[in-house]
C-alpha positions, 0 to 999 in steps of 0.5 A: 500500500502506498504511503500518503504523502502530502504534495502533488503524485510524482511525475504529474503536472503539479509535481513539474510545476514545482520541480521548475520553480524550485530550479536555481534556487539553491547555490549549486545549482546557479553556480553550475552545480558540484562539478564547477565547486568542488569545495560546495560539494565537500561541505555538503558531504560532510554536512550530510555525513554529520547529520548522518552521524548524529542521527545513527551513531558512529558504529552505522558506518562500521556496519554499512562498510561491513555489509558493503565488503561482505556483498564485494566477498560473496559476489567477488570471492576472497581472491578479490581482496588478494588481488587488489592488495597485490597491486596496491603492493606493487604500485607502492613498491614502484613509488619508492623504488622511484623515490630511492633512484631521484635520491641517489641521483642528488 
């Protein structure tokens, strides 16, 4: 059973009307949006996750990364995890490699 909301039924005309009316009126939209103001979207971010945060607690992000991580496990299998660990290895050992030869060369 659907729920009663109080405004108009979503894709009606009414629903339109107030959806153009309500264009441009926040900063991001007449400062072309997150993609033009990266800074707008990093204050959004974090004022989302501290309203989040204040409303679930702390822990909440610990289960939905739990949750998250034992979907990737069961969909991607255990090798998964190896395998990006393994790169993330070489990648790291390439920098100071790299880091080790522009020393030397001083």
């Amino acid at each position: 059973m659907p729920e009663n909301k109080p405004g108009p039924e979503p894709g009606s005309e009414g629903a339109r009307k107030i959806a153009e009316a309500h264009r441009g009126s926040h900063e991001h939209d007449r400062e072309g949006g997150f993609a033009a103001n990266p800074e707008l979207a990093k204050v959004a971010g974090k004022k989302g996750g501290e309203a989040v945060k204040s409303k679930y607690g702390s822990s909440f992000y610990r289960e939905i990364g739990k949750k998250g991580g034992d979907t990737v496990k069961r969909e991607r299998g255990p090798g998964f995890y190896a395998e990006i660990g393994k790169r993330g290895g070489e990648q790291r050992s390439a920098k100071l490699k790299k880091l080790k030869e522009s020393d030397q060369q001083k």
